[in-house]
N, C-alpha and C positions, 0 to 999 in steps of 0.2 A: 504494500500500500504506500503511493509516494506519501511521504510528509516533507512538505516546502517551508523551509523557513525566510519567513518575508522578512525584511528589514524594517525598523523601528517606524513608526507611525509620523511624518511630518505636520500635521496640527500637533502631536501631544507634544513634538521636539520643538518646535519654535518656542510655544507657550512656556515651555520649560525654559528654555533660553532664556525669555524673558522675567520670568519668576524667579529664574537661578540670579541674572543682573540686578536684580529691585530688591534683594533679601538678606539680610543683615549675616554677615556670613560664607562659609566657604560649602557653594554646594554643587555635590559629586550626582552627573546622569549616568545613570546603564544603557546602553546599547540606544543610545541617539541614533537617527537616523544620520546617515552620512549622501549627501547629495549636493546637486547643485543649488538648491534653495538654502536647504539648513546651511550649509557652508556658509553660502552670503549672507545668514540672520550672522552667525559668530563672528564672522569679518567684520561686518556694518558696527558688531558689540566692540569688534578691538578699535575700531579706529573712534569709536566713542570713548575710550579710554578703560575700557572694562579686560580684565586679564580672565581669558579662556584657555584651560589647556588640556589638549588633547590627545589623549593616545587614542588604540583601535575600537576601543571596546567600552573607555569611558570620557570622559568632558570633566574637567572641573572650570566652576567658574567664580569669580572671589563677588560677593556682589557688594554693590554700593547703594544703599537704601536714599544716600545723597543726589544721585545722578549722575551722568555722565562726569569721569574724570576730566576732562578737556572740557575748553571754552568752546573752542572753533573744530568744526570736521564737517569730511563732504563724501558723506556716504553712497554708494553705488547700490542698489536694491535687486538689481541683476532682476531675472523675472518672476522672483519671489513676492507674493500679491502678501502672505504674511510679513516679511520684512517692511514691504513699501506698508505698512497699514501700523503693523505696531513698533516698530522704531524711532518714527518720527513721535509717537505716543510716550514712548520712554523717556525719549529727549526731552519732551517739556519739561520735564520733572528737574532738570537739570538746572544750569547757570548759564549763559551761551546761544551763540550763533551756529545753527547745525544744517545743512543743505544735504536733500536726498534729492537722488534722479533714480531714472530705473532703466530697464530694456525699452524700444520700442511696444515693445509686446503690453511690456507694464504700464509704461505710460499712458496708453487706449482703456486702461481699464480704470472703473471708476471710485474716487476716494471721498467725493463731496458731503456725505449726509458727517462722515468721522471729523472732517477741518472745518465744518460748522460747528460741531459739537464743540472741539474743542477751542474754537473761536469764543463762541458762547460761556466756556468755563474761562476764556481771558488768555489763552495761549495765542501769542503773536505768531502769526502766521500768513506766509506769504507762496501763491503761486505763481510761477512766473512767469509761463505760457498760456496754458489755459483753465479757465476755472476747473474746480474738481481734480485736475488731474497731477500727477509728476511730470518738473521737477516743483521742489519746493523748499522754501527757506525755514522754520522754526528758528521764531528768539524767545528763549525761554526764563526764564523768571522763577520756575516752579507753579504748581498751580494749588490753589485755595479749596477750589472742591466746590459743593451745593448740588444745586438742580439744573436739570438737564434734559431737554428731549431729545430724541432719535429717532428716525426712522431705519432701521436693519432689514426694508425688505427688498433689496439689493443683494445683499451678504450679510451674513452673520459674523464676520470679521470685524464691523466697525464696534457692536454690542462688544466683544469679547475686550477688543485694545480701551475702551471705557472702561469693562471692572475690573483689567488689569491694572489700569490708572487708579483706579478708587484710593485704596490703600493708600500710594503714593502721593496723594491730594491732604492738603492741611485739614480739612472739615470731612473729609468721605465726600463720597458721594449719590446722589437718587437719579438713576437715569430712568424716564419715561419714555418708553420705549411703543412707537407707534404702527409698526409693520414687523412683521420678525420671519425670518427663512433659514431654514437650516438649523434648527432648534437643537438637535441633538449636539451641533458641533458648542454651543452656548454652555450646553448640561458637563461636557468636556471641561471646560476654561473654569468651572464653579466646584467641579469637583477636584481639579488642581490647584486650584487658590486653596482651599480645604488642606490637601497636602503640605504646603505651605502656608498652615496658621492664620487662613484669614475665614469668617463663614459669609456667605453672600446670602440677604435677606430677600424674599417675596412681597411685594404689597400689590395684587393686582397686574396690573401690565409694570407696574416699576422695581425696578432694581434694586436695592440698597447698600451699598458698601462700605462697611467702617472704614476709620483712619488706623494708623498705627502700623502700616507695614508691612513685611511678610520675613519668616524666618526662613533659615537656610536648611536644608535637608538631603536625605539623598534619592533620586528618584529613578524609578525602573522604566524604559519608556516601553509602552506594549507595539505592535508587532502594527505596521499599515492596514488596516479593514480595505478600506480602498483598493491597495495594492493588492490583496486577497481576492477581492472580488475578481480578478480577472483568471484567479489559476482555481476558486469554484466554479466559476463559469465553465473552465475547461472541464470540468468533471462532467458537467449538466452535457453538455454536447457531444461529448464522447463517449460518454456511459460508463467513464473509470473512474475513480475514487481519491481524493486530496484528502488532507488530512494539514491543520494549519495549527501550531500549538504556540501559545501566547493570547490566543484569541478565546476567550472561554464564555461564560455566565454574566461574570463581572466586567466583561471589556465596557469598556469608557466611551469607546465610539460606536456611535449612529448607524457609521455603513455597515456594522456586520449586519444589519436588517437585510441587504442583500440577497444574502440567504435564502432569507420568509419567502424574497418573491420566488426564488428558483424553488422551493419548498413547492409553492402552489400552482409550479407550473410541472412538477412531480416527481423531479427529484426527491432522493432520499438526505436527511439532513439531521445532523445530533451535532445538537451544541452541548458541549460538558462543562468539566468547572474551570479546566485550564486548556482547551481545545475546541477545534470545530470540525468535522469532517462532513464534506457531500460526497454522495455518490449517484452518479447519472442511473438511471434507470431503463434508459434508450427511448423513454418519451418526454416531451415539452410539449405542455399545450398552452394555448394562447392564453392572454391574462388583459386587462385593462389594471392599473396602479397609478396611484399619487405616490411620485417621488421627490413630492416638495425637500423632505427631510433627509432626503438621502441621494440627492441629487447630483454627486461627483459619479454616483457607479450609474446614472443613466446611458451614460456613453456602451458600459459592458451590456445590461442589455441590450439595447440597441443593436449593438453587432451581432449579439446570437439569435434574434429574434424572427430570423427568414429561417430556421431551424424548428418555429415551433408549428403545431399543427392548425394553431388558428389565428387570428390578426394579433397582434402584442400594441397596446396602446399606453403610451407615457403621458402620464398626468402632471399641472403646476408645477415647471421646470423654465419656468420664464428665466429663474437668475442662471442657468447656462448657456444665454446669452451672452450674457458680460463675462465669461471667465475666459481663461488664454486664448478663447477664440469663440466665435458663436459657434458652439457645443451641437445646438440643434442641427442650425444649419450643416454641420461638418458631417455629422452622422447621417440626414439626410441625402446629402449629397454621394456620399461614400458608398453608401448602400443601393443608390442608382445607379452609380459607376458599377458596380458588382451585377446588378441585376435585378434589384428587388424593386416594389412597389411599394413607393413612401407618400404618405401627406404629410402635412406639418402644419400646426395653427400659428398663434404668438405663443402658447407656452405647451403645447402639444405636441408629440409624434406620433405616427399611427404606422406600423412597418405588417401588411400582408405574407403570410407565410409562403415560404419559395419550395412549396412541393418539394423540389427535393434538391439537396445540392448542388447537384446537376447541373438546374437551370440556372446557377448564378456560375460568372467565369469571372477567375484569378485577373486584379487590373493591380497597378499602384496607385495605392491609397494616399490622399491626400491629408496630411496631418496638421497644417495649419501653425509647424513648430507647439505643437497640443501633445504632452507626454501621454495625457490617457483616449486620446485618439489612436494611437500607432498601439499603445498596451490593449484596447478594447479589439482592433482589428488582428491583433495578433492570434486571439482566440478563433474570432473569423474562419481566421485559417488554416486552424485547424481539422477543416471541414471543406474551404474552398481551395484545390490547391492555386499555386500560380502568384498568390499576393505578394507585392512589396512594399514600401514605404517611400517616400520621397526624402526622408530627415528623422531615419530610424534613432538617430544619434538624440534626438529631444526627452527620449526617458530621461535622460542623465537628472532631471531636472528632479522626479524623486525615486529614481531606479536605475543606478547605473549598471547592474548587471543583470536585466530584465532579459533579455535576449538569449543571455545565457544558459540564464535558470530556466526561463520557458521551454527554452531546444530542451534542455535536459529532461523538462517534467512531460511534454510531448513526444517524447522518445519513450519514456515510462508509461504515457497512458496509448 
């Protein structure tokens, strides 16, 4: 029975990052993910004056409940949507003049409801091309805290870089909070502040966050759900058996819901206390889901979804419009390249089943520089031969040996 081990989960490793820099203290991660995103949260951390050090397997980071060591730095955010969102969030907290830019990629993608917020809490802020977006100045002073609205239904990134601020704010803080997506990644950010000595309060739709800080600890990072999603999938379409350990009862993220849907499209599926295994059954049948909440592994359905026996319809996935690339659109797209029959609304997909393999033929896949585009269609092709990628080389971004392990675990099943 293969057992893959995925590499360390990139929300729970940023958050970490940021929680290990804000916390009184010298605090040790386990098994950080290592990529091209986390790389550039730690970077962005040294050139803010913060001491990161790393071996293979752990991170220590010394934190400064003060803020940034340095006055002046001019951070590069590379195409990390967590670094461009809570670093500059970190910086306030600080003394200084701090400038972020990003990739192309990042730049396009949108930061406006988070630098009114924090405008709003009194942090000076400047963008210097165009509204909303990277690059941007932060002159920071520290911030005082209070009340605060949001809108999060964009991303649930800008929610999370606030209660991380909380703590770090003189008074706390109440953020009212008016649209919210991607709930589970939120439940994430509240039960690692927890970890780190802070408890985040409920009143309704608002937030509450004490002052006071956060301590230093040592933290285990658990294993990418996301990442997983794409080697269950292989299980589902091939009718062989994965086996994913780190990921259990208690995991912390959202995407292992993943699963549920491949569960109910008939896959066999046992979640344990410290593991997860699926095993295909040789049938998929069609499903309709909201994947508001779990909307990074729509891309993985999608690509198996000419596989199943009846239409597969993706529900309220509006915000994968705005992530490394319009998400809908690429999956649409991709799967008429191949052969299938797609609608799409503003936040819907609808993919009719392709009888049988057969009818769809091996093209290259367009990735849109999108890591879980080329990872989703990888599965694909599992089933189609012929596929390639245009810019296979973009997992790097939270998988740089995805190819690898895939050939290997596709050779096993």
């Amino acid at each position: 029975m293969p057992v893959v081990d995925i590499p360390g989960s990139k929300s729970v490793t940023a958050r970490a990052l940021f929680l290990a820099a804000a916390a009184d203290g010298v605090t040790t991660l386990v098994r950080p993910l290592r990529s091209d995103d986390t790389e550039g949260f730690a970077e962005g951390l040294g050139r803010l004056g913060y001491r990161v050090g790393r071996t293979p397997d752990t991170w220590q980071v010394d934190g400064r409940p003060q803020g940034p060591a340095v006055t002046e730095a001019d951070i590069q955010c590379r195409d990390g949507a967590t670094t461009a969102r809570f670093l500059p969030t970190l910086a306030a907290t600080g003394t200084g003049t701090y400038r972020f830019d990003a990739s192309p990629q990042m730049r396009r993608r949108p930061l406006l409801p988070l630098t009114r917020a924090l405008r709003d809490l009194g942090v000076g802020l400047r963008h210097e091309n165009r509204e909303g977006h990277h690059p941007l100045t932060v002159t920071a002073a520290g911030v005082e805290g209070g009340e605060v609205t949001l809108d999060a239904g964009q991303s649930s990134q800008y929610l999370t870089a606030l209660l991380l601020l909380g703590p770090l704010t003189r008074k706390g803080l109440r953020i009212s909070v008016t649209d919210l997506v991607s709930v589970p990644y939120v439940e994430i950010t509240i039960a690692m502040m927890r970890a780190f000595g802070v408890e985040v309060g409920r009143e309704g739709n608002a937030f509450l966050v004490p002052p006071g800080g956060y301590r230093a600890t040592t933290y285990a990072v658990e294993p990418d759900a996301s990442t997983a999603s794409y080697f269950f999938a292989a299980a589902a379409v091939t009718g062989g058996e994965v086996t994913v350990p780190g990921l259990g009862e208690g995991a912390l993220q959202g995407d292992l819901g993943f699963v549920d849907v491949l569960r109910r499209m008939g896959a066999q599926v046992e979640v344990g206390a410290q593991s997860t295994t699926v095993r295909g059954t040789g049938e998929l049948r069609g499903v309709t889901v909201n994947m508001r909440d779990i909307s990074d592994t729509m891309p993985t359905l999608a690509a198996i979804a000419p596989f199943a026996s009846g239409p597969v319809r993706i529900e309220d996935v509006a915000n994968t419009r705005v992530k490394e690339c319009d998400r809908l659109e690429a999956c649409a797209e991709n799967l008429r390249r191949l052969g299938a029959e797609v609608t799409t609304g503003p936040d819907w997909i609808e993919i009719l089943p392709g009888a049988a393999a057969s009818d769809l033929a091996g093209t290259e896949i367009k990735s849109y520089g999108d890591h879980r585009i080329v990872m989703s269609f990888a599965v694909t092709g599992l089933r189609v031969p012929g596929i390639s990628f245009d810019d296979p080389g973009c997992v790097r971004k939270t998988f740089p040996g995805f190819h690898e392990e895939f050939g290997a675990l596709s050779a096993r099943l």
